[in-house]
N, C-alpha and C positions, 0 to 999 in steps of 0.2 A: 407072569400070572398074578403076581401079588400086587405088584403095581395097578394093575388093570381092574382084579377085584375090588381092592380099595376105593377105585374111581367110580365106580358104579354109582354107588350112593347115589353120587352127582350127575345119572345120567348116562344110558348105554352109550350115547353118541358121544358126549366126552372123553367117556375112557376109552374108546376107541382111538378117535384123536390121539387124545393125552399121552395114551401108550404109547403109540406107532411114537409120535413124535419123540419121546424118550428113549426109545428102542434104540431111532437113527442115533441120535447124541450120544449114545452110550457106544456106540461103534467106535466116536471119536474121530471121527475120519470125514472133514469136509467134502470132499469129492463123494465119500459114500453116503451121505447122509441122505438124497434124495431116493438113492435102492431101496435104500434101509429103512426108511420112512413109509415108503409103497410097501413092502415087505410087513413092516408092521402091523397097516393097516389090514392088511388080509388078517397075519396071523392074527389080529383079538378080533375081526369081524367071527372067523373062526374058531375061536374060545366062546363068543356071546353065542353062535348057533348050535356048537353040539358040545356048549357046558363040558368041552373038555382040554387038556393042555398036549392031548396024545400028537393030534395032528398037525398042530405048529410046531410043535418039538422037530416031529419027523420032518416037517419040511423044510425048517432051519437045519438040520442036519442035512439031506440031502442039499441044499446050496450051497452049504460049507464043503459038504466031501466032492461036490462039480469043479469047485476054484480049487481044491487038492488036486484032485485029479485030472483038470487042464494043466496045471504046474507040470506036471509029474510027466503029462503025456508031452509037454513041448520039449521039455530035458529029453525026453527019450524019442520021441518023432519030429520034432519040428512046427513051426508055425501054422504052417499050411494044414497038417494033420488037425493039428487041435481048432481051426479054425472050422473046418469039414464038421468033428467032432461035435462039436457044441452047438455049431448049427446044423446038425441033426437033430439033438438032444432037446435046442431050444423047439424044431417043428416039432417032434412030439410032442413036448410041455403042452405046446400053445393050443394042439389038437384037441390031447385029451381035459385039459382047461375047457374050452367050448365045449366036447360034447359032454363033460360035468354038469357044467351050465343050464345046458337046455337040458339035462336029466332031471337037474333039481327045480328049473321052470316048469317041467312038467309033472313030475310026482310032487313036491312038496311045495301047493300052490303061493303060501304064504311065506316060502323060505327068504324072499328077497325085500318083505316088509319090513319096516322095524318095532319090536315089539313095543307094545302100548305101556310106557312107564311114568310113573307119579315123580316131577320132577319141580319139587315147588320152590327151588333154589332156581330164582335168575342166572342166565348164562355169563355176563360179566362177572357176578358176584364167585362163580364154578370157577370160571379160570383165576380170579385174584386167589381163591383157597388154594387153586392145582400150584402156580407157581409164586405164592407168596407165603411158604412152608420152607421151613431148615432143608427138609432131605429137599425138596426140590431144586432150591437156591445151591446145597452144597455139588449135585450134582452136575448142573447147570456150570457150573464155577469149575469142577472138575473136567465136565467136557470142553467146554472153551479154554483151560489151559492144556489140556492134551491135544486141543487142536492145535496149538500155537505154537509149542514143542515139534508136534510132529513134522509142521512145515517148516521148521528153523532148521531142523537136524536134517 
């Protein structure tokens, strides 16, 4: 959320980006990083439309406690079980995802616009500020040796 506020400034479609893409990185985890990046992107598209951190929180918590509890259910039932499991769990997601969708296409006509922002900062000149800042660099630096690590070890 702080990240993401901060980018504003420069632009709701930036900090969108700019976050999701920070989000993946900070995972650390090359193989995750395209999840984590889709993942992202909802949860600040989500912060920009109901101004709040309640709902990503919940849902990064709910797909944290799904990969708990696939672990947990294959130690205790096996492959085939949790396989079953989850692809149940993912058709529901996917169900009530669409019919979210066409709830919010149809009650809240303008929810899928983006709102009209003064953005008098050129888009190359946005990204040289997102990533040619200390925290940016030192993180950036940070994820790519935890990536590097990770797959050594």
């Amino acid at each position: 959320g702080v990240i993401f506020s901060r980018l504003r400034k420069y632009g709701d479609g930036l900090a969108v980006v700019a976050s999701a893409l920070l989000f993946g990185l900070f995972h650390g985890n090359p193989i995750q990083l395209p999840f984590a990046f889709l993942c992202g992107l909802i949860f600040a598209f989500l912060v920009l439309r109901t101004q709040s951190l309640l709902l990503p929180i919940l849902l990064h918590a709910i797909n944290n406690g799904l990969s708990v509890a696939c672990e947990l259910l294959e130690n205790a039932y096996g492959e085939a079980f949790v396989n079953l499991f989850y692809g149940i769990f993912f058709l529901s997601m996917l169900v009530l995802g669409i019919l979210s969708l066409i709830f919010l296409a149809i009650k809240e006509k303008g929810f899928f616009r983006p709102a009209a922002t003064h953005q008098p900062v050129r888009l190359a000149t946005r990204f040289g500020m997102l990533f040619a800042n200390p925290g940016a660099i030192a993180l950036l630096l940070y994820c790519v040796g935890t990536s590097i690590l990770f797959m050594l070890l």
